[in-house]
C-alpha positions in Angstrom: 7.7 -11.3 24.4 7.9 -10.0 20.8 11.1 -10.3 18.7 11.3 -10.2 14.7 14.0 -10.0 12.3 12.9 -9.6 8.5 14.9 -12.1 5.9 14.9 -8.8 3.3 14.8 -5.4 6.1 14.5 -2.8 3.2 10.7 -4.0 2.7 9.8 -2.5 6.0 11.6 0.7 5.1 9.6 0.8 1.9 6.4 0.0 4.0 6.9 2.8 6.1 7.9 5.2 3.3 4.4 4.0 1.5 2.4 5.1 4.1 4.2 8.3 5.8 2.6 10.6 3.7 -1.0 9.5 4.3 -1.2 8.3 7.9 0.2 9.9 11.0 0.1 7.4 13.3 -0.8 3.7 13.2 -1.1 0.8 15.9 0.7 -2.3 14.5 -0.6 -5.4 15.7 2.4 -8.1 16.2 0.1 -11.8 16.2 1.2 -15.0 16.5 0.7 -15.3 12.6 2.3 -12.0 11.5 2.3 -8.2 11.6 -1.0 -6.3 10.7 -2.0 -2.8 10.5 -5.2 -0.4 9.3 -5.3 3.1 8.9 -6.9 5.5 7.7 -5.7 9.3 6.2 -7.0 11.7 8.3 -9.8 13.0 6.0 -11.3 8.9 6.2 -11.2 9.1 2.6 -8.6 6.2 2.0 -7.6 3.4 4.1 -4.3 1.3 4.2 -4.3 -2.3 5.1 -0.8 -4.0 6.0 -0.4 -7.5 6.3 3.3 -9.2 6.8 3.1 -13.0 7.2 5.6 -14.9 9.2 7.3 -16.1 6.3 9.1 -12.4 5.6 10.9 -13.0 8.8 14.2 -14.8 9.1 13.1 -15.4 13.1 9.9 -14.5 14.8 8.7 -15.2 18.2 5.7 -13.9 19.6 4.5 -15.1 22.8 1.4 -12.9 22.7 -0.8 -10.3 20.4 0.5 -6.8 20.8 -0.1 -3.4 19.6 2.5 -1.2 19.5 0.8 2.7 18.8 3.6 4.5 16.2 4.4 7.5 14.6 5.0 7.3 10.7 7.4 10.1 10.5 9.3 9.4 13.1 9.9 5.8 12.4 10.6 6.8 8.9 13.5 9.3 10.2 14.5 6.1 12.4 14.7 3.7 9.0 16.5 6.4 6.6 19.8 4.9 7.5 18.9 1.3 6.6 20.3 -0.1 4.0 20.3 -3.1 1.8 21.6 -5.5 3.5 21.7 -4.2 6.9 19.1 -6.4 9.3 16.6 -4.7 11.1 15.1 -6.4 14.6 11.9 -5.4 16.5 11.5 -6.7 19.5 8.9 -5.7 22.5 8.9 -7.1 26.2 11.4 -5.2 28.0 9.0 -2.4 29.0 5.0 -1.7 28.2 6.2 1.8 26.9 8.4 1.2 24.4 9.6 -1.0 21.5 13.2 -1.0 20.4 14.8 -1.0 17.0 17.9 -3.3 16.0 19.5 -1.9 12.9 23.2 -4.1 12.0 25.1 -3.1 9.3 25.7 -5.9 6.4 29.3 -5.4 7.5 28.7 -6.0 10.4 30.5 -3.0 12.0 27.9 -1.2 13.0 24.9 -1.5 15.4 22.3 1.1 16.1 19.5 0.3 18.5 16.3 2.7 18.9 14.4 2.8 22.1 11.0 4.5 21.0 8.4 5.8 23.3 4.7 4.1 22.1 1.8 6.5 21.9 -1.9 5.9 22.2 -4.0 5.9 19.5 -7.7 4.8 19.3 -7.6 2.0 17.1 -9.6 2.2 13.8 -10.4 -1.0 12.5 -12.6 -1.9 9.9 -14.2 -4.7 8.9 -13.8 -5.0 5.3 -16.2 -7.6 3.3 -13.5 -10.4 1.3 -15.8 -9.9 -2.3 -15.1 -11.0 -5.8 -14.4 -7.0 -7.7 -16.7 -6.3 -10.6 -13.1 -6.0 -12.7 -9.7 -6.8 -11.8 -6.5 -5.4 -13.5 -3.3 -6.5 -12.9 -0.7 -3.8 -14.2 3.2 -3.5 -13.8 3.5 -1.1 -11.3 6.0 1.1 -12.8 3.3 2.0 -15.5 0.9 2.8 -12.5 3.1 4.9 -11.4 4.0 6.8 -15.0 0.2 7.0 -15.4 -0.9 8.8 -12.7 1.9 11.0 -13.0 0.8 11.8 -16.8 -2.6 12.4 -15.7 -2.4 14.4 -12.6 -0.7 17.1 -14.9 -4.2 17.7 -16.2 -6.8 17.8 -13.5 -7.4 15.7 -10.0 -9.4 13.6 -10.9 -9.8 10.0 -13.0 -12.4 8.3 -14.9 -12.0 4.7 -14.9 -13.3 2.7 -17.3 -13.3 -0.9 -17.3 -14.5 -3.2 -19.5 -13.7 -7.2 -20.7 -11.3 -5.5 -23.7 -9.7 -2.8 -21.8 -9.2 0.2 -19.3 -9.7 3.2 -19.7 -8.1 6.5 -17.7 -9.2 9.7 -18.1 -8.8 13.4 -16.8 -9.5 16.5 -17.5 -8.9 20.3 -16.3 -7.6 23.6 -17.9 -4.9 22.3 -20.0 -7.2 20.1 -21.9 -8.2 16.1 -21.7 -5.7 13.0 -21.2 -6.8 9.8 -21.8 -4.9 6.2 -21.4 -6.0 2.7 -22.6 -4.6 -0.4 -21.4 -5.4 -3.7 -23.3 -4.4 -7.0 -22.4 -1.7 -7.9 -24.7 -2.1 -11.4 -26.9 0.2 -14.1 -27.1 2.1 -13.8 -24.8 3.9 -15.8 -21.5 1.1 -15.3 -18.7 4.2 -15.8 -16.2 5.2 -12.1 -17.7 5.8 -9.9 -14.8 5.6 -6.9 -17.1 1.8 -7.9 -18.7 -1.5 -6.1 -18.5 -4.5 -8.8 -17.4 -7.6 -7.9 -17.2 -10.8 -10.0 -15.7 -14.2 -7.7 -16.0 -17.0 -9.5 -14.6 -19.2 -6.1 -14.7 -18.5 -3.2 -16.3 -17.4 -0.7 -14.0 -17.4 3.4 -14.7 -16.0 5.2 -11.5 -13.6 8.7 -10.6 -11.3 8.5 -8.1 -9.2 11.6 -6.5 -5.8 11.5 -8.3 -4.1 12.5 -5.5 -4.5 9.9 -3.5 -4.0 7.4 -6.3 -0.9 9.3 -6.7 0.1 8.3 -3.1 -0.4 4.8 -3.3 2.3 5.0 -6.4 5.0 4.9 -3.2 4.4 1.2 -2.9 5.9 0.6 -6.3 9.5 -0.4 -5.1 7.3 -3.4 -2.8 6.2 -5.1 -6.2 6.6 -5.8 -9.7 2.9 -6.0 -9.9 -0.4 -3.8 -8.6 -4.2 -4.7 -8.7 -6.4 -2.7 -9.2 -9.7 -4.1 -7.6 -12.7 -2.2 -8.9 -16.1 -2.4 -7.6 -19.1 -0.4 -8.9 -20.3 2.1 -6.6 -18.1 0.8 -4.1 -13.9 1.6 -3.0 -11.4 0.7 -5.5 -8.7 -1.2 -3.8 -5.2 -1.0 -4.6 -3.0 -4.1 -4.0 0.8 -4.4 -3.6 2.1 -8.1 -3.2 5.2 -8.5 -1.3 7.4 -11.5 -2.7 4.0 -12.0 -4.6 1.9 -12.6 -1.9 3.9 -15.2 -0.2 4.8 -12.3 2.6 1.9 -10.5 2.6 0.0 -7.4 1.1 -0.2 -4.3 1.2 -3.8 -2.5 0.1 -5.0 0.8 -0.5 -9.0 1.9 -0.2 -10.1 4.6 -1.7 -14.1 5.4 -2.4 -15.3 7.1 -5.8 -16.5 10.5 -5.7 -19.9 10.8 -5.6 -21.3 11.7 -9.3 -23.5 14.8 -8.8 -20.4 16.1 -6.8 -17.9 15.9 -9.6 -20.9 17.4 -12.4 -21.1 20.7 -10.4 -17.2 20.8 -10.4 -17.5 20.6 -14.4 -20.4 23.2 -14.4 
């Protein structure tokens, strides 16, 4: 048997929104020490790693690991109607086939429960290596969000450009060059939600498809905060804290494009 109710139910709405537009479907792995999910977009040029710990939930039981095989969209469609305050409930056992959905108003004059039909999917987990990133940079992730807005308006692709004093973003295309430096402010409170840190190790000098950093922007309402993890010659990953950290993490992969590739798009 597998039964969850989240303490804050619009964080698995938000989840869900995150991820509709780059996965299909995804197998979501209920375990005795939380939720947990991987998927990947269906060109394999990004992955999406979901953990939820048990501390998100106001109860959870689960008696044993199950994967329950899901649609994005359609869940989404399912969660449009929650809002906040309502509580949302998952719980699994009553059949193999389905899972059902508990969604209770904050008024409580109102309960909607979703039987949904699981599907198959072959699972696609990867084994990702826990390393220490050549550069880390913390930013607030309403900034993020604002920058890759600003530079997807002139081309599809960013150069990023860390080093111990600063980050640099940059893109180009037809209607000319943007470029946008981040710097760790001085003197101020490092409890700051709203500061810029930065910890370079190695300097790292990698592009990355806008588009898909674009995408990952969705998990903004889920933190304050995003990491950027960047590794030389390796995927950048993109991390979203929930309740900063204590309930888990959402993370985006996404590998640089290969250098002679984006020369002969310039020539």
């Amino acid at each position: 048997m597998f039964e969850a109710t989240f303490i804050h139910s619009t964080i698995f709405k938000q989840l869900i929104d995150a991820l509709k537009d780059m996965v299909t479907d995804v197998n979501i792995e209920c375990t005795t020490s939380g939720i947990r999910a991987q998927a990947m977009d269906p060109s394999h040029a990004s992955l999406a790693c979901l953990k939820i710990t048990t501390e998100a939930f106001e109860t959870y039981r689960c008696d044993r690991n199950v994967v329950l095989g899901l649609n994005i969209a359609n869940l989404s469609k399912i969660l449009k109607s929650l809002e906040a305050g309502d509580v949302l409930s998952i719980s699994y056992g009553k059949s193999e086939n389905t899972v059902d959905f508990c969604i209770t108003s904050k008024r409580m004059d109102k309960v909607a429960n979703f039987e949904i039909i699981l599907i198959n999917i072959n699972p696609e987990s990867l084994a990702i290596p826990d390393e220490q990133a050549d550069a880390e940079v913390t930013v607030p992730s309403s900034k993020f969000g604002q920058l890759c807005k600003d530079l997807a308006t002139f081309g599809d692709t960013v150069q990023v450009t860390a080093s111990k004093s600063s980050i640099n973003f940059s893109s180009e295309g037809s209607l000319g060059t943007a470029k946008i430096t981040l710097r760790q402010a001085v003197d101020v409170d490092e409890s700051d939600a709203g500061n810029v840190t930065i910890d370079c190790r190695e300097e790292v000098d990698e592009s990355y498809s806008l588009k898909f950093l674009s995408s990952f922007t969705k998990a903004t309402p889920l933190a304050k905060n995003v990491t950027l993890n960047l590794f030389r010659g390796a995927p950048v990953c993109v991390e979203f804290k929930l309740n900063d950290g204590e309930w888990g993490q959402l993370k985006f992969y996404l590998a640089p494009k290969a250098r002679e590739n984006e020369e002969q798009q310039k020539g």
